[in-house]
C-alpha positions as CSV (number, residue, x, y, z in Angstrom):
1,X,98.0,101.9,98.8
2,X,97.9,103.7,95.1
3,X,94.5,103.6,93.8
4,X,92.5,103.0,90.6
5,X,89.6,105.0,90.3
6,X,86.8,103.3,88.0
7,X,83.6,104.9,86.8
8,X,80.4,103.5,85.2
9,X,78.3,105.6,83.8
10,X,75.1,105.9,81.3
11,X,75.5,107.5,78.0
12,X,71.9,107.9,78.1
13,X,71.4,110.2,80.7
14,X,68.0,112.9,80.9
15,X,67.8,115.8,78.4
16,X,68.4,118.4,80.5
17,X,71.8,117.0,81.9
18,X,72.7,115.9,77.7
19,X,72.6,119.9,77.4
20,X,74.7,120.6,80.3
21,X,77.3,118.0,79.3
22,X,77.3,119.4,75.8
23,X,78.4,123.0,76.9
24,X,81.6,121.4,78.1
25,X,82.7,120.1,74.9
26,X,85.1,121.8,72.4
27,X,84.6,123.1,69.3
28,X,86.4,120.1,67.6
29,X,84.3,118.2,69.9
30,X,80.9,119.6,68.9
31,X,82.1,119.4,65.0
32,X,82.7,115.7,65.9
33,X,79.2,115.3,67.5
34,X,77.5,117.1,64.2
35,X,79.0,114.7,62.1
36,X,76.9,111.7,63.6
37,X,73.4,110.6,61.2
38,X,71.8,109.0,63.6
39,X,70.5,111.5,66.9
40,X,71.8,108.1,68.8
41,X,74.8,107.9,68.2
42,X,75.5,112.0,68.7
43,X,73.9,111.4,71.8
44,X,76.0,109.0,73.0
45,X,79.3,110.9,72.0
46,X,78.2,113.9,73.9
47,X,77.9,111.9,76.9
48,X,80.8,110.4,76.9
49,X,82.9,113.2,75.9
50,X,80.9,115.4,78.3
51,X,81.2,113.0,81.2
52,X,84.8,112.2,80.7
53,X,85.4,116.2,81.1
54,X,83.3,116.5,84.2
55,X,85.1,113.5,86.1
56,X,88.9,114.1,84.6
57,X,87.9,118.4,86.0
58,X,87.1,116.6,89.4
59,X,90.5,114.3,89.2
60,X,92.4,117.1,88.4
61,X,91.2,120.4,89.7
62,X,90.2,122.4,86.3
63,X,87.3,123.1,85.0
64,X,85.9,120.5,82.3
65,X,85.6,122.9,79.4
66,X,89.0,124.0,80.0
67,X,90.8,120.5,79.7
68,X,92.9,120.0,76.4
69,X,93.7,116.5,75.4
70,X,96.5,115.5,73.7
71,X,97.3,111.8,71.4
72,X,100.1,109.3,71.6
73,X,101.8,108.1,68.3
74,X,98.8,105.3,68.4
75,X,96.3,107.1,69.2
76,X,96.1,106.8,73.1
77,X,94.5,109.7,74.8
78,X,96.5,112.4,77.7
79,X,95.6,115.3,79.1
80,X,98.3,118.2,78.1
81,X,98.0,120.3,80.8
82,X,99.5,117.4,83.1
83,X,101.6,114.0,82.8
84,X,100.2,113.2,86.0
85,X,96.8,111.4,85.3
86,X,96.8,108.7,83.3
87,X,93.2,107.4,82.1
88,X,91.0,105.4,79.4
89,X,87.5,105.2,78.2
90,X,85.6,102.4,77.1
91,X,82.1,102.4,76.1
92,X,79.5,99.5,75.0
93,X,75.9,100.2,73.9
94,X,74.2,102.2,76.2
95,X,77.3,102.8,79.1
96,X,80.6,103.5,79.5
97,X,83.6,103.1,82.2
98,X,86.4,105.4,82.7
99,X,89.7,104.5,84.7
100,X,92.1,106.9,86.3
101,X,95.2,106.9,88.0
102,X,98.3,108.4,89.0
103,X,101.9,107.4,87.8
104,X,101.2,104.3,85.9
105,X,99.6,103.3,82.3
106,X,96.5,101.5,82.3
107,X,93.3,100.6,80.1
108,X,90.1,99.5,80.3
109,X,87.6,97.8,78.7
110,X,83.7,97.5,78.6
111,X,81.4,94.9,76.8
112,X,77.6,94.4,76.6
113,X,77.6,90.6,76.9
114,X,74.1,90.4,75.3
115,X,75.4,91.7,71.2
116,X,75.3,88.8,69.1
117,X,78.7,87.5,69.0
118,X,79.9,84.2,67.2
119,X,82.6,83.7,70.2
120,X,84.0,80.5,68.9
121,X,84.7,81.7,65.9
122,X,86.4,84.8,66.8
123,X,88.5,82.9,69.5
124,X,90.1,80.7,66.7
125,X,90.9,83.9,64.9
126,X,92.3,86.2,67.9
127,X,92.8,84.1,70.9
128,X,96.3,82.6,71.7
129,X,96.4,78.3,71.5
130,X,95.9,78.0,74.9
131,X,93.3,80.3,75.4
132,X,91.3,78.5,72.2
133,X,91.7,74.9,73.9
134,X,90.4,76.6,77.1
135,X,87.3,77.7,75.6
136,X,86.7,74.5,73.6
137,X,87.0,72.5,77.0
138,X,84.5,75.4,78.8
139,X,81.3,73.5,79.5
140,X,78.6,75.6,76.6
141,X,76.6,77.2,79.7
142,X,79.7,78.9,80.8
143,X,81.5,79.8,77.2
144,X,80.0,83.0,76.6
145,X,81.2,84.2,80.1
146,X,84.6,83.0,79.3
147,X,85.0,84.7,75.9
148,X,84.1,87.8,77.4
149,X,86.2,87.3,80.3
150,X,89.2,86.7,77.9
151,X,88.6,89.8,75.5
152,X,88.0,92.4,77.9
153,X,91.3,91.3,79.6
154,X,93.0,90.8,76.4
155,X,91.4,94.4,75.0
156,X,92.0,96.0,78.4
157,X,96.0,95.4,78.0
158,X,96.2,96.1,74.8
159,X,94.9,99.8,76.1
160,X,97.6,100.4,78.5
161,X,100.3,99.1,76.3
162,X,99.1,102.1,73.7
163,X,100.5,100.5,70.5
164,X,97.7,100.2,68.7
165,X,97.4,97.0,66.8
166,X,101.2,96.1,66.6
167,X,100.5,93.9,69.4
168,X,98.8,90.6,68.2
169,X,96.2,89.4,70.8
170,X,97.4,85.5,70.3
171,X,101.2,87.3,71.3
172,X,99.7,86.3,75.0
173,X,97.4,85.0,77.2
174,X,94.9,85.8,80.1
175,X,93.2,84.0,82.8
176,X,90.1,83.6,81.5
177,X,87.8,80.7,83.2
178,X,85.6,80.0,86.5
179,X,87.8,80.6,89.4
180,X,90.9,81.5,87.7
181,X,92.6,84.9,88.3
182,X,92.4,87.7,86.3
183,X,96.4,87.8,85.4
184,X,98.5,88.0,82.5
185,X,99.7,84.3,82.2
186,X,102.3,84.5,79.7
187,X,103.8,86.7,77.3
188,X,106.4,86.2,74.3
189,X,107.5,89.8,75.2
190,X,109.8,88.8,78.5
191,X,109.0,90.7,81.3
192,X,105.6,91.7,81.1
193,X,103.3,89.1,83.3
194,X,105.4,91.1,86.2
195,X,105.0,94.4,84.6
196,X,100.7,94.4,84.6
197,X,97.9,93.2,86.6
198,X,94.7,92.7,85.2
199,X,91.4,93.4,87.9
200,X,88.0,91.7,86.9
201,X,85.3,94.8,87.1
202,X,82.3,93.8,88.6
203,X,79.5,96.3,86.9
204,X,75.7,96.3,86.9
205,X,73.6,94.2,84.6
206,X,74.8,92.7,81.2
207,X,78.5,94.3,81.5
208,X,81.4,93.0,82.1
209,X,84.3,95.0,82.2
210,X,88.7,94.8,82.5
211,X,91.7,96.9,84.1
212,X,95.3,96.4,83.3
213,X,97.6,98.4,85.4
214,X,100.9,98.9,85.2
215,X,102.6,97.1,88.4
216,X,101.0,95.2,91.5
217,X,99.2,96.3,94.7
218,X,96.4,98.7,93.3
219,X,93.3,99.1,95.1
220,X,90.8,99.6,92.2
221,X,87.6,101.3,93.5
222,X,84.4,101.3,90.9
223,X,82.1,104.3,91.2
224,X,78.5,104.5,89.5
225,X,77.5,107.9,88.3
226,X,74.0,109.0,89.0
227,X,73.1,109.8,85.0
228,X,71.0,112.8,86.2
229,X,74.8,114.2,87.2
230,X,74.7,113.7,91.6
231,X,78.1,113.1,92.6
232,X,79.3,109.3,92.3
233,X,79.2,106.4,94.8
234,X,80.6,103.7,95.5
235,X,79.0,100.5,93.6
236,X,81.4,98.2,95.5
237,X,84.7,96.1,95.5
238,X,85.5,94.4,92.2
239,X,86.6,90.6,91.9
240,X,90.2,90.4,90.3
């Protein structure tokens, strides 16, 4: 069975491993980093950027400093020295996820359910009809859950389309309740419920997380990255 390979990791990892990770980044990168105001938010960049290195080098077999990435027409990351690989980042306060696979698109997406978020109201202005009269009809307990069940499916599609924003989010419409599966429902673009699944990522503490995944049958494994920079293990089996 193909496999998705799912990593969670801290963007807050010990000074000592920040240093490490920031000798694998690129001049562009470091440029990038220097650019930041606050020492929090260049820390965070380095950490992602530096992690994504160190875990694509592993994937692929080069080095982490030697990796070259490479943009689609909207934006969506590659890595030039292969088409092999597909992958995505997504990162939300203090953590990130990365997704890999072989020979199919795919995205991602990560959200720290505890931000402030007036969910009703930006249901009404992104979700599709359906997905709105869902989340009016969610018993209040539950209708934070649901709104982030819906966005990070409906962000984590989005990803693996990689067309930017010429793909409205009320254009379609995700499983999103108790119990319900984590599938494209309907789509006015014909075709595509059969062309993706969507997996449910079950991650530690106040995250949830998404995958969509070109095609059916993947076996998506999450792994959760020691910050001090031990070798990853195996968190366990995600609900889709």
């Amino acid at each position: 069975m193909a496999c998705v390979n799912v990593f969670f990791f801290s963007l807050d990892p010990p000074v000592r491993r920040l240093a490490v990770l920031e000798r694998c980044l690129s001049k562009d990168e470091l440029v990038r980093a220097d650019r930041f105001h606050f020492p929090q938010h260049r820390r965070r960049f380095v950490a992602a950027r530096g992690q994504l290195r160190e875990l694509l080098g592993r994937e692929i077999g080069l080095s982490p400093e030697s990796l070259r990435f490479c943009y689609g027409p909207h934006g969506k990351p590659g890595v030039e020295q292969t088409e092999e690989i597909s992958f995505n980042l997504s990162h939300s306060n203090e953590a990130a996820l990365l997704a890999t696979c072989r020979g199919a698109a795919l995205g991602v997406d990560l959200e720290w359910i505890e931000r402030r978020v007036e969910y009703l109201l930006v249901a009404r202005r992104f979700f599709s009809e359906q997905e709105v009269r869902k989340l009016d009809h969610c018993p209040p307990e539950h209708q934070r859950e649901a709104f982030f069940a819906c966005w990070t499916r409906k962000e984590a599609y989005i990803k693996a389309l990689g067309e930017g924003l010429s793909r409205p989010l009320d254009s379609f419409a995700v499983g999103m309740l108790r119990g319900e599966p984590a599938t494209l429902l309907w789509s006015r673009f014909p075709g595509e419920p059969e062309r993706w699944s969507l997996h449910n990522l079950v991650l530690p503490g106040s995250y949830r997380g998404a995958l969509a995944v070109e095609g059916q049958g993947w076996e998506v494994v999450i792994r959760e990255i020691d910050p001090r920079g031990s070798p990853p293990y195996t968190t366990g089996a995600p609900r889709s």
